[in-house]
KEZA-294433 format. One record per residue (C-alpha): residue number from 1; chain; z, x, y. Coordinates in steps of 0.25 Angstrom, whole numbers, plus 5000, padded with zeros to 4 digits. Layout:
residues N
SITE    nr   kette     pz     px     py
SITE   NUM       A      Z      X      Y
...
END
This chain:
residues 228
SITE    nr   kette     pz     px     py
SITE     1       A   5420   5379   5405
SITE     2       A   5412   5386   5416
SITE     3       A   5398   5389   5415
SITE     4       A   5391   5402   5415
SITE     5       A   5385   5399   5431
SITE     6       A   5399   5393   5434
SITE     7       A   5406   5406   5429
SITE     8       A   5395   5415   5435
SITE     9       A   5397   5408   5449
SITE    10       A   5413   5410   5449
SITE    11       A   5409   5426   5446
SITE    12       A   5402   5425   5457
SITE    13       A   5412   5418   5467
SITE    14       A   5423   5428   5461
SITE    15       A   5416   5440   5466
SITE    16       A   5411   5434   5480
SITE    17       A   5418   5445   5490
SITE    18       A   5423   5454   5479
SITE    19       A   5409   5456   5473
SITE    20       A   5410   5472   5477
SITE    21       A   5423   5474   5472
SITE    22       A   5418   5470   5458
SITE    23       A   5406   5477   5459
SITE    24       A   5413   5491   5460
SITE    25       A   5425   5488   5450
SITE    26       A   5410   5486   5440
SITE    27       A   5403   5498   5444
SITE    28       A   5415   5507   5443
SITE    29       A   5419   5501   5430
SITE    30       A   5406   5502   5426
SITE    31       A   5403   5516   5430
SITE    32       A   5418   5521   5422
SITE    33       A   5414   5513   5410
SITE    34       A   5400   5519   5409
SITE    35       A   5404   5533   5407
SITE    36       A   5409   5529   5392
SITE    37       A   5395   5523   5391
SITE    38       A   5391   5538   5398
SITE    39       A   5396   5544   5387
SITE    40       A   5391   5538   5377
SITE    41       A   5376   5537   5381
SITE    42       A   5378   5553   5385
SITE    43       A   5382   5554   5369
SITE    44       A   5370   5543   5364
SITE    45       A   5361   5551   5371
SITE    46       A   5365   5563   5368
SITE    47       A   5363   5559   5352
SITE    48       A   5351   5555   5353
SITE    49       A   5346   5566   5359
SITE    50       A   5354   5575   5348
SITE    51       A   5347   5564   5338
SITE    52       A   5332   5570   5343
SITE    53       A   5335   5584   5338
SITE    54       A   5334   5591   5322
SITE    55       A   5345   5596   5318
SITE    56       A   5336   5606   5308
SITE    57       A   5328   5610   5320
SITE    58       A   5342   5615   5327
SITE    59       A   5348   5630   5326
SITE    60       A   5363   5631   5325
SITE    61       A   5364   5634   5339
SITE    62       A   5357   5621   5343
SITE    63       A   5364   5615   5332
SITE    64       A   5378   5618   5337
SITE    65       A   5373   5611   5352
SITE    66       A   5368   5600   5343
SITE    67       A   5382   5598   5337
SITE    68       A   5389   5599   5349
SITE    69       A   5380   5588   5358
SITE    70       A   5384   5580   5345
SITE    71       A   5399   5582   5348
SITE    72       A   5395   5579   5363
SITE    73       A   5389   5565   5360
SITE    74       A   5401   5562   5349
SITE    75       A   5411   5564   5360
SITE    76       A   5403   5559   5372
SITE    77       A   5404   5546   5362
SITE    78       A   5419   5547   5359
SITE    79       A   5421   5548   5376
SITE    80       A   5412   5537   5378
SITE    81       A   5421   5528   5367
SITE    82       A   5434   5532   5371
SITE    83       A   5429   5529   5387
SITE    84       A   5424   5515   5383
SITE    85       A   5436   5513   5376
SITE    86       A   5447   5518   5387
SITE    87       A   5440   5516   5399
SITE    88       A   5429   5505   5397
SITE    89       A   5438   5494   5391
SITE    90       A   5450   5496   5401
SITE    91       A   5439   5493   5412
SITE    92       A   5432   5482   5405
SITE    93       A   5447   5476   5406
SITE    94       A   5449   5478   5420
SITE    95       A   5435   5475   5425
SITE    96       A   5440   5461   5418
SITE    97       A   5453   5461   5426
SITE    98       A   5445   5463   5440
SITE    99       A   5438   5451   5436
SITE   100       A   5446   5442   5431
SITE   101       A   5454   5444   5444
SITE   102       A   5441   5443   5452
SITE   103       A   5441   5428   5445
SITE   104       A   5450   5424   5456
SITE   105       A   5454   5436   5465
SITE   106       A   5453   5450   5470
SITE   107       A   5453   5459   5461
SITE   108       A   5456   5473   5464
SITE   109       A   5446   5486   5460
SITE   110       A   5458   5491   5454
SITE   111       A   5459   5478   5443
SITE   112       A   5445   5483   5438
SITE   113       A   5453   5496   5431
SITE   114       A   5465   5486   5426
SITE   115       A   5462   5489   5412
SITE   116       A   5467   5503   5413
SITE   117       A   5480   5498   5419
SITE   118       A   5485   5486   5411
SITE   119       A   5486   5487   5395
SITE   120       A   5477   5498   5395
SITE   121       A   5477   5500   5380
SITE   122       A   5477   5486   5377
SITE   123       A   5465   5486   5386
SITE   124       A   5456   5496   5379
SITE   125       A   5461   5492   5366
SITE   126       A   5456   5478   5366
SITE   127       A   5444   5480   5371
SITE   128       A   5441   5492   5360
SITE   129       A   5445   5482   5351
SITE   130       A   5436   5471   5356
SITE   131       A   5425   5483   5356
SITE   132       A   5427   5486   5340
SITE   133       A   5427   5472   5336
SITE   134       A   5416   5468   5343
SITE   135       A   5408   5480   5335
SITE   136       A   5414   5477   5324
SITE   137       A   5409   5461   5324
SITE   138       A   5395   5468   5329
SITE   139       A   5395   5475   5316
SITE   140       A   5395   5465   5308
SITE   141       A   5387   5454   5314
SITE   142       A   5381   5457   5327
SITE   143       A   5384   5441   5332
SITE   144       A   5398   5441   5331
SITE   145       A   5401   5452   5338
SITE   146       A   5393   5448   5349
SITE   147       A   5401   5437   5347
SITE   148       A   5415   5444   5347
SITE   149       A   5410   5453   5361
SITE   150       A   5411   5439   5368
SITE   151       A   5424   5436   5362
SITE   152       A   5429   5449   5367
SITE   153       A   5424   5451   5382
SITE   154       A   5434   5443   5386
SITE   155       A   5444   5453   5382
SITE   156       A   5444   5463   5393
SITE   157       A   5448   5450   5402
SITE   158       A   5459   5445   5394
SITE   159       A   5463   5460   5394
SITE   160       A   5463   5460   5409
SITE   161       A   5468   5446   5411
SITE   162       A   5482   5448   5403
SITE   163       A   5489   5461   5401
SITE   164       A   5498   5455   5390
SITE   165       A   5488   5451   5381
SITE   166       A   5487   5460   5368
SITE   167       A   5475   5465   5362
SITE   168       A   5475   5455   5352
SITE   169       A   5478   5444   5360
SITE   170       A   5467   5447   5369
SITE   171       A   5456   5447   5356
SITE   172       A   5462   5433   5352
SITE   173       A   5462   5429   5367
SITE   174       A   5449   5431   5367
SITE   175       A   5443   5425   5356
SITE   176       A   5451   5412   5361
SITE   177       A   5446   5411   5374
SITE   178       A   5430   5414   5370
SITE   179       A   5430   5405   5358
SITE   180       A   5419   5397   5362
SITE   181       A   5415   5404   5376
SITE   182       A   5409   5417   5370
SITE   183       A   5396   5408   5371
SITE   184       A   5399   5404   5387
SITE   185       A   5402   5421   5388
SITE   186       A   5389   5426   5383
SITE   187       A   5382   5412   5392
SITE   188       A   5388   5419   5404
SITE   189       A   5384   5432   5402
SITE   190       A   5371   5428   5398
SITE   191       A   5369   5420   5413
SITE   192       A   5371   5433   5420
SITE   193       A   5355   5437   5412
SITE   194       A   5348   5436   5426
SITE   195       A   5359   5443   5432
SITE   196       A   5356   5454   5421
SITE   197       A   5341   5454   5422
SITE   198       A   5341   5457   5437
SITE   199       A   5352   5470   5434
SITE   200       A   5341   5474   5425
SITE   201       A   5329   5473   5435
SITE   202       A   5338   5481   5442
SITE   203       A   5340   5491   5433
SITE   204       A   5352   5488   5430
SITE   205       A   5358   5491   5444
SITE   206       A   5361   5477   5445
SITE   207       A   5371   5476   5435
SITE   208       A   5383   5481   5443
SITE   209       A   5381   5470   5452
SITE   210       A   5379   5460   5441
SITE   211       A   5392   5465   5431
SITE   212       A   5403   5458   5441
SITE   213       A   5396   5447   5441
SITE   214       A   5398   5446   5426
SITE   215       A   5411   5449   5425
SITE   216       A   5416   5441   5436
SITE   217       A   5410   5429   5428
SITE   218       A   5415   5434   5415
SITE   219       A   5429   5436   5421
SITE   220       A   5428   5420   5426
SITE   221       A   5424   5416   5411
SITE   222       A   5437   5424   5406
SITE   223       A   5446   5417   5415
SITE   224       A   5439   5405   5414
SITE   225       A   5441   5405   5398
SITE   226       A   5456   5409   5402
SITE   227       A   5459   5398   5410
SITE   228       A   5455   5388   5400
END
């Protein structure tokens, strides 16, 4: 089993010449999957700014506005969900797909938007899945499902790795391969720290730059645990 700096430095060698290319399939992808998160924060906002007010000290016409910015930030919610849910997983798969390929070739722009294009549905409905279970584990003890969000973020990648694979298959697949490497998962992540604290002296400007390099090195884990 490689070590978080071994794994780190094959990211590093996958992305020498292709570097750029990565960079732009994580800030488009980045820019579409935030306007799900743009709707919800307009809708967040916008309650808490409705949360200020007195309903008593409102007239019936200010009443009527209130009640409408109300509907406003339930469906600015409902766009933000359904967005995450159709758009957002099916590029969380295919970002997987370009990296995974980037383990030991080119990968094309176009692999980055695979999700959309192969087992669409299974796609999304997986990862919704893995979304609700790992809320649901959260709910009732705050360790375990932390615990399952290891277990499942591989998903995406087996998802983008076979196109046969079921749903189910790709939950019980997963909890095979990390049983006993969600430990060495949360080690990697945890070794890009100095990484993350110069993205946050840069105001997070940083932190397009530093993404690839994080999912090039979670790609080599996945196809590391894979091979063996």
């Amino acid at each position: 089993m490689l070590k978080s700096k071994e794994l780190r430095k094959k990211a590093w060698d996958s992305l020498k010449g292709k570097y750029w290319m990565a960079f732009a399939v994580i800030l488009v992808t980045g820019l579409i999957g935030s306007v799900g998160n743009a709707f919800v924060s307009f809708g967040q906002n916008l309650s808490e700014v409705l949360g200020l007010v007195d309903p008593a000290e409102l007239d019936s016409t200010m009443a009527i506005g209130a009640l409408v910015l109300n509907g406003v930030v339930i469906i600015s919610s409902i766009i933000g969900a359904l967005f995450s849910i159709f758009v957002t997983n099916a590029i969380s798969v295919g970002v997987s797909n370009y990296f995974i390929k980037n383990t030991d070739s080119t990968p094309s722009f176009g692999d980055a938007f695979s999700g959309f294009k192969v087992k669409y549905g299974r796609n999304i409905g997986t990862l919704l899945l893995a979304g609700i279970k790992t809320v649901l584990w959260t709910l009732l003890f705050i360790i375990p499902g932390i615990i399952k969000s290891y277990e499942y973020a591989i998903i995406p990648y087996i998802l983008a790795d076979d196109c046969e694979i079921s749903s189910k298959d790709a939950f019980k697949k997963a909890k095979q391969m990390m049983k006993g490497n969600k430990w060495r998962l949360f080690k990697l992540e945890f070794s890009f720290i100095g990484w993350i604290i110069l993205c946050i002296l840069t105001l997070g400007i940083g932190t397009f730059f530093l993404i690839p390099y994080v999912n090039a090195a979670t790609a080599e884990f996945y196809v590391e645990l894979k091979n063996n």
